[in-house]
N, C-alpha and C positions, 0 to 999 in steps of 0.2 A: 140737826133736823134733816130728814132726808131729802133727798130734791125729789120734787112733782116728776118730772122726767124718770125718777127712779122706781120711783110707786107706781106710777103707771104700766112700766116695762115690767114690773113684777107681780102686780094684780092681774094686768092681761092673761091669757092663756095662749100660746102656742098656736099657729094654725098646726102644726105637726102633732101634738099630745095628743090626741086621743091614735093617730096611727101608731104612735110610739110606743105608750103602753100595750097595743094589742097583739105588738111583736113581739115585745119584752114577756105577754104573756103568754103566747103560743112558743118561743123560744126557752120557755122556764129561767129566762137571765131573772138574776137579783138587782133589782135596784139599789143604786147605790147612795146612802144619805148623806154620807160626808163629803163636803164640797173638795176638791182639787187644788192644791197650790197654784196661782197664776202669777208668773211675773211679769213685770210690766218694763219695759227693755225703752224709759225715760227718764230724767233726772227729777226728784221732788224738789231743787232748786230753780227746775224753769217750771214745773205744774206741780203744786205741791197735793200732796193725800188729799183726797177728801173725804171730810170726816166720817160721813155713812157709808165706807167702804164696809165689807167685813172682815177680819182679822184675813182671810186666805187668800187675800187682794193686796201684794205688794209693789212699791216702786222701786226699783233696787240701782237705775243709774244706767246710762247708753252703755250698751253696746255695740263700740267702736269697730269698723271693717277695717281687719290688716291691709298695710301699704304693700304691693306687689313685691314678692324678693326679687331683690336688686335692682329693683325702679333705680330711673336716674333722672333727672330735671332734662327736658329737649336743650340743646344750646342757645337756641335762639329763645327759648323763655327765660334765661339764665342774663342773657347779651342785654335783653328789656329790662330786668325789672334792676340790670346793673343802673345802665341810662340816667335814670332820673330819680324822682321821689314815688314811692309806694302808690302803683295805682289802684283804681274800685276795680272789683272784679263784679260783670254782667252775664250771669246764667241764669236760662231758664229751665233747664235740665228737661226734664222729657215733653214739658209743655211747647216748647220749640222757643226758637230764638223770636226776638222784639223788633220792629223794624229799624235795619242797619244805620239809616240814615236818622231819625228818630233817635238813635242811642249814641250818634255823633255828636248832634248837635247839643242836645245833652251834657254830653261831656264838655263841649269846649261853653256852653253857656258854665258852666258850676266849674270850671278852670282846674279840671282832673285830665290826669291819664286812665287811660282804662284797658283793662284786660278782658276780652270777649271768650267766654267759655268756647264759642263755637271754632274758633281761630286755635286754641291749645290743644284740643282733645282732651283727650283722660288725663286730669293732671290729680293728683288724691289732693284731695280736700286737707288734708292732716298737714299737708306738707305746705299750699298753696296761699290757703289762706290768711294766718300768721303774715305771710310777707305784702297781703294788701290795707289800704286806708280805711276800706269801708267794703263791705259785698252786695249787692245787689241779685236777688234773684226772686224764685214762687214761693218762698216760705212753706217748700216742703218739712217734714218730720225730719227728715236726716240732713236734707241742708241748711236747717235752722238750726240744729244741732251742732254741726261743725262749723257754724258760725260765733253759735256761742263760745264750743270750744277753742278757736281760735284768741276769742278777744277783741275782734273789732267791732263796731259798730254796722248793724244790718240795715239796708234798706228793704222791705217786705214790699213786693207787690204778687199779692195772692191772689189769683183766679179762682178756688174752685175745691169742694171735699175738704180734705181739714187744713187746707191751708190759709185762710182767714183763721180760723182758730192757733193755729203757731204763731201766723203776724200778731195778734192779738195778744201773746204772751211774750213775746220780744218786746213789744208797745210798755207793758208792764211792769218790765222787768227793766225800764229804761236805756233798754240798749241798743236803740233804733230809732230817729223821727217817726212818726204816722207813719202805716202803711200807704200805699199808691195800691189801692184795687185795679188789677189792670185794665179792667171797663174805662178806667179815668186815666191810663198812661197815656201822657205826653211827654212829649220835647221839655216843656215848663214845669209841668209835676216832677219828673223825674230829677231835673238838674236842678232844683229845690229840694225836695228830698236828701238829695246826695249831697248838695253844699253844707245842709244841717248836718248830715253824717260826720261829715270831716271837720268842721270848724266848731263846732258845739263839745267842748271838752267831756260834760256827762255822760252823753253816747259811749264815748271809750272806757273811761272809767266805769261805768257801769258794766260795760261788757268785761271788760277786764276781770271786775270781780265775780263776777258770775263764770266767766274762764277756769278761774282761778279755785272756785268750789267743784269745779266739773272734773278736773284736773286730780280731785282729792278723792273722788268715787272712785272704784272699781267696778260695774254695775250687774260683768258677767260670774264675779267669784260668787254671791250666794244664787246663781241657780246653777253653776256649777258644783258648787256643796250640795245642793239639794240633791242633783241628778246622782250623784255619790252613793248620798245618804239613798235613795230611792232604788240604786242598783245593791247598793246592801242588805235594805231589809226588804225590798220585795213591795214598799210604800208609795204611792203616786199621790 
């Protein structure tokens, strides 16, 4: 059955249609009725299809950002995570960092080490991740992503645009405690959150397996086939 949300967006009209056709009309373009291939560059193992898509609506699997050629690990991040046991890693990528002291104590209340994105820099996520306990960050689209891919267990604390809706399918998909909305981050929430992360066996094994199907997609080879196919026969 379709969602209300859908019928609505599709029974509306356009504020733009009527300029649009008047151009199309004074232009003599032909309208064009056959819809457009679109792919959708997410896994259907973290959001699967929904059903009143239509056939030229597909989800084909992330589309991973290559690791810089010849990246190396900094030494002193190499020297750390020798140290001791796997820390959480604490980004909040373009939303900005959490307060310092706030994500200290945090830490030493939930009995972690912890890794602060803002302290490493650019470290890729492909590489960085895998070697932490649990990650904490916005539950953006691409860092929920490479959280899954990793296989550990995510802490979501989403601000803002679609990132309650990614915390919301980490929650899901078992591979995270509750999100911490960060209207609600504390010192307490936090290092609650993250002690369930590490100590609660299902978090991992759920991420694990969900890793472990992500691992199995390719997501760019069919719209690479398609773009193929489309420089071949002249078909969009």
């Amino acid at each position: 059955m379709p969602s209300l949300a859908g019928l609505a967006l599709r029974a509306a009209p356009a504020p733009y249609d009527r300029a649009r056709a008047r151009i199309r009309r004074e232009l003599r373009v032909r309208v064009r009725t056959r819809r457009p291939r679109v792919f959708h560059g997410f896994s259907p193992a973290v959001v699967p299809r929904p059903r009143d898509w239509p056939p030229e609506l597909s989800i084909v699997g992330y589309w991973w950002p290559a690791v810089p050629e010849g990246w190396q690990p900094p030494p002193a991040l190499l020297d750390f995570l020798d140290a001791g046991p796997p820390p959480v890693y604490l980004g909040f990528g373009s939303n900005g960092g959490a307060d310092g002291a706030m994500m200290a104590e945090a830490a030493r209340d939930a009995g972690v080490r912890v890794l602060l994105q803002d302290e490493i820099g650019d470290v890729p996520h492909e590489w960085l991740f895998p070697r932490m306990a649990a990650v904490v960050h916005h539950c953006g689209a691409g860092t929920t992503a490479a959280g899954l891919r990793a296989g550990v267990p995510t802490v979501a604390v989403p601000r803002y645009t679609d990132q309650p809706f990614w915390a919301r399918r980490v929650k899901a998909l078992g591979a995270g405690p509750d999100p911490v909305p960060h209207r609600r981050l504390t010192a307490t929430t936090l290092a609650t959150a993250i002690r369930a992360a590490v100590t609660d066996p299902r978090f991992r094994r759920n991420a694990r397996a969900v890793g472990e199907r992500l691992a199995a997609e390719d997501g760019a080879a069919p719209l690479v086939d398609w773009l193929v196919y489309s420089a071949r026969t002249g078909r969009a």
